[in-house]
C-alpha positions as CSV (number, residue, x, y, z in Angstrom):
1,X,-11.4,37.0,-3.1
2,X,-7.5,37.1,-3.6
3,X,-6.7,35.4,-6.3
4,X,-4.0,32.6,-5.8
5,X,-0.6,32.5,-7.8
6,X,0.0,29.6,-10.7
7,X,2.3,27.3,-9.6
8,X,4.1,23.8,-10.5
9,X,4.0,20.7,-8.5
10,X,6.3,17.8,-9.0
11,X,3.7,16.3,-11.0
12,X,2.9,18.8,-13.8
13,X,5.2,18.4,-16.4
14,X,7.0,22.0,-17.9
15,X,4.3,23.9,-19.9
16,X,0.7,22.2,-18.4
17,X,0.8,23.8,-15.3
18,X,-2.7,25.4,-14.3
19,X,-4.1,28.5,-15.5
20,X,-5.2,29.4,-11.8
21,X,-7.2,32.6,-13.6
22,X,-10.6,32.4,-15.9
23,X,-11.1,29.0,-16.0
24,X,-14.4,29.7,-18.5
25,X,-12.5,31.9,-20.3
26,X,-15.2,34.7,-19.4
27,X,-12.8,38.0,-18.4
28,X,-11.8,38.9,-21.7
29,X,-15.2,40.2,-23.1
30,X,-16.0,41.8,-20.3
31,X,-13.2,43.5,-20.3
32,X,-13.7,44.8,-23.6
33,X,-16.6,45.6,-22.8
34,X,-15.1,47.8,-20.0
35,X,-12.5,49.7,-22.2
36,X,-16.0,50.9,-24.3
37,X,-17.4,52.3,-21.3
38,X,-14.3,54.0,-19.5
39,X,-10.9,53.5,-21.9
40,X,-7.2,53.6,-20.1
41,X,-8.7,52.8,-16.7
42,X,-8.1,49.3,-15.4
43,X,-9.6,47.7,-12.2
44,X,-6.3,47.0,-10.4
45,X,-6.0,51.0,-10.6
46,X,-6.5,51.9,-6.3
47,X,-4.6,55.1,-6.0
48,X,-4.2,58.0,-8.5
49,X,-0.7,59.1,-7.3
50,X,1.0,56.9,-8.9
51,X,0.4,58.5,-12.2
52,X,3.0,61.4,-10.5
53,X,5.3,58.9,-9.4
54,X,5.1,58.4,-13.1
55,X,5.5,61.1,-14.5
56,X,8.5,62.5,-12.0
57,X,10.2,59.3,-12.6
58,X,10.2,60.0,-16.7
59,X,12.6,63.3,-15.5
60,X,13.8,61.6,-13.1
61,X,15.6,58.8,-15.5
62,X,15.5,60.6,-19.0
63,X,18.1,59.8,-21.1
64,X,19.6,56.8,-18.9
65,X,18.4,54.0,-21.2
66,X,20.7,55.6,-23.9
67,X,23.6,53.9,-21.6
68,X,24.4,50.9,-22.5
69,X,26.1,49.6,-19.9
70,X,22.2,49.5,-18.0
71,X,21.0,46.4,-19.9
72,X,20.3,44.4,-17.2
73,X,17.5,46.6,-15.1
74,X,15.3,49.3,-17.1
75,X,15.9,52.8,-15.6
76,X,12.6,53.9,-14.5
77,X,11.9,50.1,-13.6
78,X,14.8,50.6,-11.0
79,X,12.8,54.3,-10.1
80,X,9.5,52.1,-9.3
81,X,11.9,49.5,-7.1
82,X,12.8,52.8,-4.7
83,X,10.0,54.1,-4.6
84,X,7.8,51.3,-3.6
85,X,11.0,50.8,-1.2
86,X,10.8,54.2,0.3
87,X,6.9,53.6,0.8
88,X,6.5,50.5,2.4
89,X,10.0,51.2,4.7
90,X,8.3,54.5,6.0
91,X,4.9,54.1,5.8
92,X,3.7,52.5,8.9
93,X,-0.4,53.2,8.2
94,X,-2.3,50.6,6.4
95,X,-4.6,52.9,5.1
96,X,-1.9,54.7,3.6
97,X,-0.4,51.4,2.0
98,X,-3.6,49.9,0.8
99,X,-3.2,49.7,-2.9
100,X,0.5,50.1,-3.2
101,X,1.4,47.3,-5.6
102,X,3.3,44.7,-4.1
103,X,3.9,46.0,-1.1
104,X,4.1,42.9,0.5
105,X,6.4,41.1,-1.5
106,X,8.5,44.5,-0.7
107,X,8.3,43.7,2.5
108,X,9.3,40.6,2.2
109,X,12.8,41.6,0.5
110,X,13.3,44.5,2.8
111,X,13.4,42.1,5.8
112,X,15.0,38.9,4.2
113,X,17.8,40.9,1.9
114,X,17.5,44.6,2.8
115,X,17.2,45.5,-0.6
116,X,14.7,45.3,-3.8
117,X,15.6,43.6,-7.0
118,X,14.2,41.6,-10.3
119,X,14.3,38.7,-8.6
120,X,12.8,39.7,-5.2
121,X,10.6,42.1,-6.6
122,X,9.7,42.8,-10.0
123,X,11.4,42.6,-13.2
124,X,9.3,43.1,-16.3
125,X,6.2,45.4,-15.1
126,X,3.9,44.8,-17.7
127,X,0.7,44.0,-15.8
128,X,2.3,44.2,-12.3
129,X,3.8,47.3,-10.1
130,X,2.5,50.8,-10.7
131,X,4.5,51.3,-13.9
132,X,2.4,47.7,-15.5
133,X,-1.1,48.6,-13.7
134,X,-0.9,52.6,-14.5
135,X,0.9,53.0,-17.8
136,X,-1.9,52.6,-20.2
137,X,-3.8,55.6,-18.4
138,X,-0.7,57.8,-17.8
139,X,0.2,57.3,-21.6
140,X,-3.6,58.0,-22.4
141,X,-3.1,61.8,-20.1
142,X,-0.3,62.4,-22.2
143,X,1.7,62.1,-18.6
144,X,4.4,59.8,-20.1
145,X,5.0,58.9,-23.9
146,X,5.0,55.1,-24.6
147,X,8.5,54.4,-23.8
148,X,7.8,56.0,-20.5
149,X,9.6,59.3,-21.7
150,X,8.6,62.9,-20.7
151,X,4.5,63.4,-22.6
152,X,3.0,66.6,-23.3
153,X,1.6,66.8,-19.3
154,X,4.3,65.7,-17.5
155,X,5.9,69.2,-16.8
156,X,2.4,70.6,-16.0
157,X,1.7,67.6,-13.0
158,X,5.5,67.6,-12.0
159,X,5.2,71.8,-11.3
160,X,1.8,71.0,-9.6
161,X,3.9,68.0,-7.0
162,X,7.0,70.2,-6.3
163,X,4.6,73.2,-5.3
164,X,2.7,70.7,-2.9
165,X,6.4,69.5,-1.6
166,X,7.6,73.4,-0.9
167,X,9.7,73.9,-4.1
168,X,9.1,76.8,-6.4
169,X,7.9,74.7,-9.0
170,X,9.3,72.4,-11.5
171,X,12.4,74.3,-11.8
172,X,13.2,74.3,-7.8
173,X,12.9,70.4,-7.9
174,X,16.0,70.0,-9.9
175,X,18.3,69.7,-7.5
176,X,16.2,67.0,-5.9
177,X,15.3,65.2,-9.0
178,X,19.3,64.9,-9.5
179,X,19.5,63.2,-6.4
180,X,17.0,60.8,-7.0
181,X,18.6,60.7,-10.4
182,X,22.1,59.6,-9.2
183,X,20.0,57.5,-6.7
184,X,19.1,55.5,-9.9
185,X,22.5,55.3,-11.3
186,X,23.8,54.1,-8.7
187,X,21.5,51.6,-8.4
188,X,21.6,50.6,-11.7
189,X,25.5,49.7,-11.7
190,X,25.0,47.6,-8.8
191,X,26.1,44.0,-9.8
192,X,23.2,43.0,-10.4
193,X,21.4,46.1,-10.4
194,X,19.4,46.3,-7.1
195,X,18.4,49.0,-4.5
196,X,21.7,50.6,-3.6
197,X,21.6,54.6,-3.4
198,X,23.3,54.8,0.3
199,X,20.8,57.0,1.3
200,X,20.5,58.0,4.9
201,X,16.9,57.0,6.6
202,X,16.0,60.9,6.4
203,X,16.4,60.1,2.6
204,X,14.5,57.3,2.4
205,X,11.6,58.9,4.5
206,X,12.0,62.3,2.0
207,X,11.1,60.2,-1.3
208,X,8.2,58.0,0.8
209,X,7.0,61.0,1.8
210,X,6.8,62.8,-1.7
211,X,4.7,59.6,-3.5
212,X,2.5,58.5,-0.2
213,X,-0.5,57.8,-2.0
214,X,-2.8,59.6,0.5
215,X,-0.4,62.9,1.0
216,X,-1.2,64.8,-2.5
217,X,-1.3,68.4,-2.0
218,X,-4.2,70.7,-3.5
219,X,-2.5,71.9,-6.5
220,X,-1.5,67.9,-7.5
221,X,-4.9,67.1,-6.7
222,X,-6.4,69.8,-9.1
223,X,-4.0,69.2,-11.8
224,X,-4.7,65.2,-11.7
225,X,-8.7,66.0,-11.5
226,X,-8.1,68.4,-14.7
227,X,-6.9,65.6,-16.8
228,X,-9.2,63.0,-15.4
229,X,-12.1,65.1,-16.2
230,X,-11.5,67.1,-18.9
231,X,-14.0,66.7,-21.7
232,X,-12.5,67.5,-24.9
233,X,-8.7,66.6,-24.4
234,X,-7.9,63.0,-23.8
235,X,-11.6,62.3,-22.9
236,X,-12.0,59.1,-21.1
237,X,-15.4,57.9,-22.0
238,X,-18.0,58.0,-18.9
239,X,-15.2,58.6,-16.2
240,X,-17.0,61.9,-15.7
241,X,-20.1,60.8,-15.1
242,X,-19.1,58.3,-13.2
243,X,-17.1,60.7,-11.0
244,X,-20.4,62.4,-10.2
245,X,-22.4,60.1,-9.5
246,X,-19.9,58.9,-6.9
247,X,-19.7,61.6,-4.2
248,X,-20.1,59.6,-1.5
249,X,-18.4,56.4,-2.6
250,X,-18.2,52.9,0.1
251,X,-16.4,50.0,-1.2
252,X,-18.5,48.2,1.1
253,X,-22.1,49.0,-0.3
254,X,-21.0,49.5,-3.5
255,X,-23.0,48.1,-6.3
256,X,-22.4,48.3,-9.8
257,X,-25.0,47.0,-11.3
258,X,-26.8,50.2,-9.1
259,X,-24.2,52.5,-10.9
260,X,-25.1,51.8,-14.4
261,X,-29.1,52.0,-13.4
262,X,-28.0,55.8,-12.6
263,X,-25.7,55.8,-15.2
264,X,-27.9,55.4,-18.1
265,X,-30.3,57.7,-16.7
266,X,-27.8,60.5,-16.7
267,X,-26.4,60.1,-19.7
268,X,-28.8,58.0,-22.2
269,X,-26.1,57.4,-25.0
270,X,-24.5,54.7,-22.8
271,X,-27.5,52.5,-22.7
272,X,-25.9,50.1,-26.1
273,X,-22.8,49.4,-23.8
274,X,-24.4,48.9,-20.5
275,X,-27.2,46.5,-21.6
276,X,-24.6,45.0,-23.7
277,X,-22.7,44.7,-20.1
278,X,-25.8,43.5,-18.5
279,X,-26.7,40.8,-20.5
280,X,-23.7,39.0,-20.8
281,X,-23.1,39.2,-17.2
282,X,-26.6,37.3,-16.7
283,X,-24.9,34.3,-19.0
284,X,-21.7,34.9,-17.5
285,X,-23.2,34.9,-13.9
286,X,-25.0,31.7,-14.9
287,X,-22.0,29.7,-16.5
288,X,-19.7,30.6,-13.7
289,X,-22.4,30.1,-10.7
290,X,-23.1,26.5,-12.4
291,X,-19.3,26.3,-12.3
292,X,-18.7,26.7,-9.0
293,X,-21.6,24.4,-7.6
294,X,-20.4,21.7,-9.8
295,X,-17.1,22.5,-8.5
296,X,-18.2,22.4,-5.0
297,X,-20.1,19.2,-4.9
298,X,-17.9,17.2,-6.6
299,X,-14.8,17.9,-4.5
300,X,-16.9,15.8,-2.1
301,X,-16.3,12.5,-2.9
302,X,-12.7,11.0,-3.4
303,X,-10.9,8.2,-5.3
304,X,-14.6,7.4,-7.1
305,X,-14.5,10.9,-8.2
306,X,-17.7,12.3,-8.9
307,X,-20.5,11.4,-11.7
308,X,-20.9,14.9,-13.6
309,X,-24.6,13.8,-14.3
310,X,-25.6,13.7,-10.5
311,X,-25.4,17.8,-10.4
312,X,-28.5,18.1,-12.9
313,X,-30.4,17.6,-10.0
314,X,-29.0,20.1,-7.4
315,X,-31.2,23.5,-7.7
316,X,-28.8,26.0,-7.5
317,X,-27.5,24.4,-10.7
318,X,-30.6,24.3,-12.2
319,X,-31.2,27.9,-11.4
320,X,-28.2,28.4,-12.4
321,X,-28.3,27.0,-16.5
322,X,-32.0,27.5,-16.5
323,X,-32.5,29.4,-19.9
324,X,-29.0,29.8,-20.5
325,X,-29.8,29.3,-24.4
326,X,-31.9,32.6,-24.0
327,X,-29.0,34.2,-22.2
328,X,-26.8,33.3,-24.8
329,X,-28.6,34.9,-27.6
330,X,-29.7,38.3,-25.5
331,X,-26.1,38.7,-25.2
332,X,-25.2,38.2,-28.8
333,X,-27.7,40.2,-29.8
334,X,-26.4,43.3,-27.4
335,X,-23.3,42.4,-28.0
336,X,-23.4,43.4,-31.9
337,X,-25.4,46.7,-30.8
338,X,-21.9,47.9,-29.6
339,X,-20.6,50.6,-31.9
340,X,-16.6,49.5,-31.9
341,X,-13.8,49.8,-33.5
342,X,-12.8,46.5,-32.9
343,X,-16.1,44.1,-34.3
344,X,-14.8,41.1,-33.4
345,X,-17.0,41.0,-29.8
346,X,-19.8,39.5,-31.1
347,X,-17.5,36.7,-33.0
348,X,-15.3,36.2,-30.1
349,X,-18.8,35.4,-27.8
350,X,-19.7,32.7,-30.8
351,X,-16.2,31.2,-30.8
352,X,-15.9,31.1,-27.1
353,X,-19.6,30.2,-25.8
354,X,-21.7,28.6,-28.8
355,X,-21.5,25.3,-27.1
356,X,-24.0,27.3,-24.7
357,X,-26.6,28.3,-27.8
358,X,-28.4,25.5,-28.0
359,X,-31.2,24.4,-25.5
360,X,-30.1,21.6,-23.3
361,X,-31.1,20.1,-20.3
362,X,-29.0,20.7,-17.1
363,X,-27.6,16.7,-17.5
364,X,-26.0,18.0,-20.9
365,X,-24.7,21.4,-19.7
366,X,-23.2,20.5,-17.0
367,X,-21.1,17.9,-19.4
368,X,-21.0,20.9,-21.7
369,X,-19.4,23.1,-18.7
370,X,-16.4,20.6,-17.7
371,X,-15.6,20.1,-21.6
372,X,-15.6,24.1,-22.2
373,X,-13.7,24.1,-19.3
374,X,-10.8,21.8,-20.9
375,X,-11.3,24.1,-24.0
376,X,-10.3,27.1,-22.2
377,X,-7.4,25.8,-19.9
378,X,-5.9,24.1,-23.0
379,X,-5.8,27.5,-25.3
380,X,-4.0,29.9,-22.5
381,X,-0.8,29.1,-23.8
382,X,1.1,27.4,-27.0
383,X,1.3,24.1,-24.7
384,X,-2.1,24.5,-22.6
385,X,-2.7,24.4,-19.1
386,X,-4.6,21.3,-16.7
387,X,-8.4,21.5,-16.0
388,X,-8.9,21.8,-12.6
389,X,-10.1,18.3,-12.5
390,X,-8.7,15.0,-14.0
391,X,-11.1,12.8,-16.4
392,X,-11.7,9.9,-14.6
393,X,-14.3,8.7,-17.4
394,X,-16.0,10.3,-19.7
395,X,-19.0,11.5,-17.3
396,X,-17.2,11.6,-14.4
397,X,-14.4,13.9,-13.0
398,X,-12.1,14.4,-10.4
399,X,-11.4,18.0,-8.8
400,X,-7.9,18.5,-7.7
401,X,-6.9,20.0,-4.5
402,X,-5.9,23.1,-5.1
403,X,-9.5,23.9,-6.5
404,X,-11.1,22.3,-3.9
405,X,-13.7,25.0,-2.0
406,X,-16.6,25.2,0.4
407,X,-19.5,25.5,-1.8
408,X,-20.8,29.6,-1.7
409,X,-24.8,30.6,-2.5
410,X,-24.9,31.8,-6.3
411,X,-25.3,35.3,-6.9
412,X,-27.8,35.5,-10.1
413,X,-28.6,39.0,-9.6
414,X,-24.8,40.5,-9.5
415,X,-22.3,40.9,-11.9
416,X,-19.6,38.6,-12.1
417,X,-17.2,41.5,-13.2
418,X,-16.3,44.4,-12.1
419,X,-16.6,47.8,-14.8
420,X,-14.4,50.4,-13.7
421,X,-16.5,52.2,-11.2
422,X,-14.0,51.1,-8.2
423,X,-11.3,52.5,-9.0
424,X,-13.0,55.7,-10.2
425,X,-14.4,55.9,-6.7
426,X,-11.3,55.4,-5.4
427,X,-9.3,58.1,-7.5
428,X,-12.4,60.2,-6.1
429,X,-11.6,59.8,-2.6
430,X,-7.6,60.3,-2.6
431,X,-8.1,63.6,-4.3
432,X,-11.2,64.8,-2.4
């Protein structure tokens, strides 16, 4: 399911606006969780080339952000708007744009203003576009440095691309990359800075052509498999492993919970993490399933709202919160048996869920559920954010439209998060 966007309504005064994301506050330990199995990889990773749009685009704008006059737009920020530009203008296969972030929006700005800027596009990528979704694993290959600079790689994978676009290497792609440069100067002294390099369409086709994330060449490929893989420099947890055991990768029957059954039988160290992972996910499964049935049913009704008590009695809540006590401490426990850096998992699962440790009947969970619920929306910012429901009395609640859904059939036996094996399946198949 697409996740919708937060947004204000006349009602919702500046700084309570929903928090459309989380609302039990569940994501964040799972994706800890996550980062212990594979580090630097992210779920909203699709397509591995972007790590060499990356990396060209350090060359590509090195040195610019010592200008000052280019305050207003960050160089390689103003690299991403053309190549994204370049993409979705000449790239007519869908297969071919699936995963290029914001694409659409592109689109969008393309059609309505021929052009991509902050405002129609993107202006600080820090979890969107490919520089926000891919810099934590191109910094981790030592393709960029953290300021997005030139890394220790970036020559090597740059060498491998120019090959694969018929240069002799990295030093027959300067004339090019001095195009694309002035490209980016040029765009950068726009008023304000926006897409602007007066390129011809043959241009435009040339650079959506060199970063089409399904048009890597075998020397790329090889060189972006090398640091993906390699075991003793820049490792990357069980990305190996899990590479293996996905040769014949379907994002339509794939299971992760079937994964990390293989997983731990291939590689027995992992087993602290993944039953760590498993066991939370049965109490996250359980709190969020409960969620949405409670959610469901009580969208039903209308001015009278809808007495939180009566949902003790559906069965798929029941099933739902039925030993969640048990859960709660299985999780802790597994939680603790994590060998990280970082120890505060196990104290952040106490502080978030310990109104969950306690045996209850489903009457008092599900009261439990709408006040954790409040708890949540009201620490995701200094000011909060609304519930997804007003209080109508104590006990009873009323859900807002824009939560309103058809009520779905739990899922007790899947995970409610997603741990990285995706997008490792995915960087499989482009370079395959």
């Amino acid at each position: 399911m697409t996740p919708s966007l937060p947004f204000l309504t006349a009602y919702d005064p500046h700084g309570t606006a929903e928090g459309t994301l989380d609302p039990l506050g569940l994501y964040q330990i799972a994706d800890q969780l996550a980062v212990q199995l594979v580090p630097a990889v992210r779920e909203r990773m699709q397509r591995i080339r972007f790590l060499t749009a990356i990396a060209v685009g350090s060359l590509v704008s090195e040195g610019l952000d010592d200008e000052p006059e280019y305050r207003d737009a960050s160089p390689y920020l103003v690299w991403e708007w053309l190549v994204v530009e370049a993409i979705v203008r000449k790239m007519t296969d869908q297969a071919e744009l699936r995963g290029v972030a914001g694409r659409d929006m592109a689109r969008r700005a393309i059609d309505q203003r021929t052009f991509l800027d902050a405002r129609s596009y993107l202006k600080t990528p820090r979890i969107f576009g490919f520089h926000g979704v891919y810099k934590r694993l191109a910094v981790h290959l030592g393709l960029v440095n953290v300021n997005l600079g030139p890394g220790p790689n970036t020559e090597r994978l740059v060498d491998a691309w120019a090959r694969g676009q018929g240069l002799s290497g990295l030093s027959g792609s300067k004339e090019l990359l001095a195009r694309w440069r002035s490209a980016v100067k040029r765009s950068l002294e726009a008023g304000p800075p926006r897409t602007k390099p007066g390129w011809s369409e043959e241009s435009w086709e040339e650079l959506g052509r060199a970063f089409a994330p399904s048009s890597a060449r075998a020397g790329e490929k090889h060189a972006l498999q090398q640091f993906l893989l390699a075991s003793t420099d820049r490792p990357l947890g069980a990305l190996p492993t899990i590479w293996q055991l996905q040769d014949r990768y379907d994002a339509e029957t794939f299971r992760e919970e079937t994964l990390h059954d293989r997983l731990e039988k291939r590689q027995p160290t992992l087993k602290p993490v993944l039953d760590a992972i498993r066991r939370y996910e049965s109490f996250a499964r359980g709190l969020q399933d409960a969620f949405d049935v409670l959610k469901a049913e009580a969208a039903r009704p209308d001015a009278q709202g809808f007495l939180v008590l009566r949902i003790a009695e559906d069965k798929d809540f029941k099933r739902s919160v039925n030993g969640l006590q048990k859960r709660f401490e299985s999780a802790h426990r597994a939680l603790g048996d994590v060998a990280t850096s970082n120890a505060s998992m196990q104290g952040l699962f106490d502080q978030r869920f310990g109104a969950f440790s306690e045996p209850m009947g489903p009457d008092a969970c599900a009261l439990a559920l709408c006040e954790h619920h409040e708890k949540v929306q009201r620490a995701k910012s200094a000011e909060g954010k609304r519930p997804w429901f007003d209080r109508l009395a104590p006990d009873r609640i009323y859900i807002r439209h824009a939560y309103r859904e058809s009520r779905r059939a739990i899922e007790p036996d899947r995970y409610l998060h997603e741990y990285r094996g995706r997008p490792i399946g995915r960087f499989r198949s482009d370079l395959s």
